[in-house]
C-alpha positions in Angstrom: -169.1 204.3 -172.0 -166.4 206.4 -169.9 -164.2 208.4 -172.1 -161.0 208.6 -170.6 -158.0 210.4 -172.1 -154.3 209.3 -171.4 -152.1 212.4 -172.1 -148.7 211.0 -173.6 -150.0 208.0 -175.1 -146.8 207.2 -177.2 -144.5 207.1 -173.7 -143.6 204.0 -172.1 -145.7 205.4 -169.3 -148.6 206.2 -171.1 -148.9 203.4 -173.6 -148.3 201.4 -170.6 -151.7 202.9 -169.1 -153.5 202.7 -172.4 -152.6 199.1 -172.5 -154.3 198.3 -169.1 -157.5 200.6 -169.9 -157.8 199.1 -173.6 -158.0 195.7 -172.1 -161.1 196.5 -170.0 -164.9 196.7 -170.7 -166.7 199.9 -170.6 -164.2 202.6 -171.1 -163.4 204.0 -174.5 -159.5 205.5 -174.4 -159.1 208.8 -176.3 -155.6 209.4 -177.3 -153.9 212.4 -179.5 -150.7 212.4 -180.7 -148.2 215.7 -180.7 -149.3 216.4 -184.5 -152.8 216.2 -183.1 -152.6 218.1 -180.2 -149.8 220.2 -178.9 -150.6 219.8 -175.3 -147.9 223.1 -174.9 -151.1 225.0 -176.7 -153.8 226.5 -174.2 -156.0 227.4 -176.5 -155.8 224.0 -178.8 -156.2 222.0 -174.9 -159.1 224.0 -174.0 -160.9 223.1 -177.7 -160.1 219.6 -177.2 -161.6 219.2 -174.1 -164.6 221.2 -175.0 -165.6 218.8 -178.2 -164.3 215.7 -176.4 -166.0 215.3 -173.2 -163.8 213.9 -171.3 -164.6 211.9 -168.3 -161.4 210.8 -166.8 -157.6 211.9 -167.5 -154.1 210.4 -166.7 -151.7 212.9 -167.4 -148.0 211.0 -168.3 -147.2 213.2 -171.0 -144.3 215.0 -169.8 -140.7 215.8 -170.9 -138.0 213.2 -169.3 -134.2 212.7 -169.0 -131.6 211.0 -167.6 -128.8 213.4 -165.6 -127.5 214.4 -168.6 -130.4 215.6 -170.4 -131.2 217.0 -167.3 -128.0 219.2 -167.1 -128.4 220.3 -170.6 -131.7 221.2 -171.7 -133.2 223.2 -167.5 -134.7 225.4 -169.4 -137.4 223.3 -171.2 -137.7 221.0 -168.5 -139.1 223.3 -166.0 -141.2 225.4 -169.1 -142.3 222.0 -170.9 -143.7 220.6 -168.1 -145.3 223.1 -166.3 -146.9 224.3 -169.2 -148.7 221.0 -170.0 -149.8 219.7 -166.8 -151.1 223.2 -166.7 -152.7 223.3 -169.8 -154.8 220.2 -168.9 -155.3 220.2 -165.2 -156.8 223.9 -165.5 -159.0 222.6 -169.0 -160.2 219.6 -167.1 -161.4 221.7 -164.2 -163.4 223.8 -166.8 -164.6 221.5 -168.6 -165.9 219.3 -166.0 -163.8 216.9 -165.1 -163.7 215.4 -161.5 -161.1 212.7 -161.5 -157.5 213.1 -162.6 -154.4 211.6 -161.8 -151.4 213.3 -162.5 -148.0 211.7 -162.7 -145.0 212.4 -160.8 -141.6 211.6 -159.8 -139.5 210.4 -156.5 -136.9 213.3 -157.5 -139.8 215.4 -156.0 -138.0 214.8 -152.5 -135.4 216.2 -151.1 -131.4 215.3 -152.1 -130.8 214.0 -148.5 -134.5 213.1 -147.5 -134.7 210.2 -144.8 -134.4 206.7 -146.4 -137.3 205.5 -147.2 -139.0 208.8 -148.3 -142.6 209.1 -147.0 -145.2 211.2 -148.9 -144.5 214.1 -146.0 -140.9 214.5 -146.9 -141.9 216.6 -149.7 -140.5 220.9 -149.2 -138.8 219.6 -146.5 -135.4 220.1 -148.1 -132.9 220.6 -150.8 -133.4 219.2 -154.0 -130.6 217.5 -155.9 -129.4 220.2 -158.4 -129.2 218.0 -161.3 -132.6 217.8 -162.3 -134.4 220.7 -159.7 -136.2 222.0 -162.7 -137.7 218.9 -163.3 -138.7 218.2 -160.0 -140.1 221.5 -159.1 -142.2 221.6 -162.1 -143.4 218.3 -161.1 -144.1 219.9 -157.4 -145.8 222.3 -159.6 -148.1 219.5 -160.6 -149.1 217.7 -157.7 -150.0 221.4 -156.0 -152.2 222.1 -158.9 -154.0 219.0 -157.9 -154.7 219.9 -154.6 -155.9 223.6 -155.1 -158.3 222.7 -157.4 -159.1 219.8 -154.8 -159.2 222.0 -151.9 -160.6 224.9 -154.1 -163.3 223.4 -156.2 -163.8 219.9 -154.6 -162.0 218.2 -157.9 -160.5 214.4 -157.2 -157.1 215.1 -158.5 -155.3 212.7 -157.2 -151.0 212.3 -157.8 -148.9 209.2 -158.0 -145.3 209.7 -157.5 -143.2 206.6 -159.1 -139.6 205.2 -158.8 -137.3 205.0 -161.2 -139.1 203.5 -164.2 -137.7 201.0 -167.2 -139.6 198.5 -169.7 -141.0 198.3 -172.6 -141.2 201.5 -175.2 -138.7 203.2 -173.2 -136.3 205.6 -174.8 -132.8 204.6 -175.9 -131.1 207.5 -176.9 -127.7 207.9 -175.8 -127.6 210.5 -174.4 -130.8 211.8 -173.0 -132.2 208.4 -171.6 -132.1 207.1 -167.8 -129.8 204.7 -166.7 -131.2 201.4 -167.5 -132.2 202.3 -171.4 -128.7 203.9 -171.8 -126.9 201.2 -169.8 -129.1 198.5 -171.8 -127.9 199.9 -175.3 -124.4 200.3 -174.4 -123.6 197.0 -172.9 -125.4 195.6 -175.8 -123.5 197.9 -178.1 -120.3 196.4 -176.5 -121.2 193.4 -176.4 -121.5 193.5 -180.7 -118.3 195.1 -180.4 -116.8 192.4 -178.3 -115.5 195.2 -176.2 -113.3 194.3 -172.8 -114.8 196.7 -170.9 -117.2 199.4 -170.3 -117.2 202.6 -168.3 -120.1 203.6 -166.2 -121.0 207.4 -164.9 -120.1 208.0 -161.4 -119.0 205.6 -158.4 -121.3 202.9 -158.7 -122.5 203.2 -154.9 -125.7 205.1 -155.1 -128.7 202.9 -154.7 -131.6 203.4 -156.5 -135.6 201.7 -157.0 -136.5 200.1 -160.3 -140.3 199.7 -161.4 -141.7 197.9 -164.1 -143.5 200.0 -166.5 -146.5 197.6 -166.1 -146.7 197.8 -162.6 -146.8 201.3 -162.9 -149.5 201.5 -165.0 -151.5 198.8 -163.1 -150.8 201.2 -159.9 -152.0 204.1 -161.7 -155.4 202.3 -162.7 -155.5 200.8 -159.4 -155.1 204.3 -157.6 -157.8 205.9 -159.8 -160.1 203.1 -159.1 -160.2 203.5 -155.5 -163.6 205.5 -154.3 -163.2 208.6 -152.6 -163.5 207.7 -149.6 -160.9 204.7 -149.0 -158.2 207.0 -150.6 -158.7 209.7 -148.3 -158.7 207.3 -145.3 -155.2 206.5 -146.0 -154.6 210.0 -146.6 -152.5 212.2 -144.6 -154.6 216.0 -144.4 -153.4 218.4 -147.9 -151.2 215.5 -149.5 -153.2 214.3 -152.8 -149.9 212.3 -154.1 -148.7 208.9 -153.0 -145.5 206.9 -153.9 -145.7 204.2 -156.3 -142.2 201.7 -155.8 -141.2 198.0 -154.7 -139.9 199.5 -151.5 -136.6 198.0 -152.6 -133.9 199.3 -154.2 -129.9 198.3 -155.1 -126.7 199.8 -156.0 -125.8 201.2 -159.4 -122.9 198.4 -159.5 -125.6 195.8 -159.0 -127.6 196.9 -161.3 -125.0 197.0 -163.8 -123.7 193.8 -163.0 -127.1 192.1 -163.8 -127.8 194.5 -166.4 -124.5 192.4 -168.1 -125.8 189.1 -167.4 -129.1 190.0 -169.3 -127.6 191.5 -172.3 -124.7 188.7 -172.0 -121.3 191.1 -172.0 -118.3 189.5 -170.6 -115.9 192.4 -169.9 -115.2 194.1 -167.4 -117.5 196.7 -165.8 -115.2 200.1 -164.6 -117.0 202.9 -162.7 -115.9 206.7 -163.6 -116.3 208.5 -160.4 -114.9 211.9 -162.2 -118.7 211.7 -163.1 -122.0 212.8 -161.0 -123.6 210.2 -158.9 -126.6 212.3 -158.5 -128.6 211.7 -154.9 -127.2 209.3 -152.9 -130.2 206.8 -152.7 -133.6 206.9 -153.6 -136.5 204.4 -152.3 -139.7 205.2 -151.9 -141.7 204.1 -148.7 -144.8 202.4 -150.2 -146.4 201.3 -147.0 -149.4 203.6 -148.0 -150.3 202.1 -151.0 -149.4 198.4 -149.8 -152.4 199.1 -147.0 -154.2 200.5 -150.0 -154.2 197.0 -151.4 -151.2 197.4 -154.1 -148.0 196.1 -154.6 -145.7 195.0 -157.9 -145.5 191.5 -159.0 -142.3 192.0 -161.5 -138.9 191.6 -160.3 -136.5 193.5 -161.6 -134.1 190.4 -163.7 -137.3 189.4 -165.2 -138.1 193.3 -166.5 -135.0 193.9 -167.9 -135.2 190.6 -169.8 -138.6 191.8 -171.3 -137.3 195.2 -171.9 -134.1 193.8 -173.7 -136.6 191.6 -175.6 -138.4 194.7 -176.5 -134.8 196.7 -177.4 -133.8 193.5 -179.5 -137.3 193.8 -181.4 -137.0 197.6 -182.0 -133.5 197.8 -182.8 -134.0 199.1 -186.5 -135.7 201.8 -184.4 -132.4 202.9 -182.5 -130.2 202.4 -185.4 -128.9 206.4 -186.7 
């Protein structure tokens, strides 16, 4: 039986992964919450890996945010998060682990990287300033996986996703990403029968939704791969590859049909006094397409499962 550990169980990422894994034969899916395991603890990850035996990790714990979270809280972004991939990458290596995969993120790139944005656009320029921290702890990361790759001979491989949504998501809002905190507040108005709502910034960036699901069936399928077909579609020293739908659409768009799911019938104004972030984001996923991958959720049919999911939860959200 494999034992395989799925740091940040309890995140829509993670319990997306745990989902996939606890739905196959032969694998045995060890999980810990915070109360169980402060993953920000050295000493408390090195124990757990020691009595555990772990024989596989996908590391999605991690601390997220929307822009404004981003803006407010720098400091524990860049500390949180390099701390815990850390914490684990450096306890798996010791303890004998050989495969990882470590999740990333597309603001990883650079602010004005070429559209798409290829796995090799990565230190090639300025990040966008909102959420730097975040992103170079994330770089952080998915260098830690190659040194002890290149070091040690590990199989640390990095998947670097779009813009995420679905199910388990968080709705705070203020500290959640756009669809979560557009999703509450058009529903939200909607209860309020509202006339309109205001949306941050100009509505013209363009940005790439995933499916939580399709994440997680990405990250299983990337970890699956042998060694040797993953590194044939390598480029030399880049362990990460981009995880997306190769398609993306305008902030407006997506809070037109964002609208149309929840069913609010005011009007949608656009505050442009407010950061727009990068211009657009979409990942080139050519890689993993040749690899044999791509999503199978489009993104109308997500956010009706997610607002399904919100609509279930809502005593959750209520406070």
């Amino acid at each position: 039986m494999k034992r395989v550990f799925v740091a940040g169980h309890n995140g829509m990422v993670g319990s997306a992964i745990a989902r996939q894994l606890y739905a196959r034969s032969g694998i045995e899916v060890i999980t810990r919450s915070r109360n169980e395991l402060d993953l920000l603890d050295q000493e408390a990850v090195n124990r757990f890996f020691c009595d555990q035996k772990i024989d596989e990790v996908y590391l999605a714990a991690a601390k997220v945010g929307g822009i404004v979270a981003n803006n407010s809280y720098p400091a524990e972004f860049i500390y949180n998060n390099l701390v815990i991939q850390t914490n684990i990458i450096q306890a798996a290596h010791l303890h004998g682990v050989q495969k990882l995969l470590f999740l990333g993120s597309s603001c990883i790139y650079p602010k004005l990287a070429e559209q798409p944005m290829k796995e090799s656009a990565l230190l090639t320029g300025v990040l966008e300033p909102t959420n730097e921290p975040y992103a170079i702890a994330k770089i952080a990361g998915i260098k830690l996986c190659e040194s002890y790759n290149r070091q040690y001979g590990r199989d640390y491989r990095s998947v670097m996703p779009t813009n995420l949504y679905g199910v388990n998501d968080n709705f705070h809002p203020q500290n959640s990403h756009v669809v979560p905190a557009l999703m509450r507040r058009f529903h939200e108005a909607k209860l309020a029968d509202a006339s309109q709502i205001s949306v941050w910034g100009s509505g013209t960036p363009k940005r790439e939704f995933l499916y939580v699901d399709d994440m997680a069936a990405a990250s299983v399928f990337v970890m699956d791969l042998d060694k040797e077909t993953y590194e044939a579609n390598s480029e030399p020293m880049l362990s990460h590859i981009n995880v997306g739908t190769g398609e993306d659409c305008s902030i407006k768009e997506l809070a037109e049909t964002l609208a149309r799911v929840v069913g609010f019938q005011g009007n949608i104004v656009f505050d442009a006094s407010k950061p727009d972030g990068t211009p657009r984001k979409l990942m080139d996923v050519s890689r993993l397409r040749q690899m044999g991958w791509s999503y199978s959720i489009k993104l109308e049919d997500g956010l009706k499962s997610t607002y399904q999911w919100f609509l279930n939860h809502l005593d959750d959200f209520r406070g």
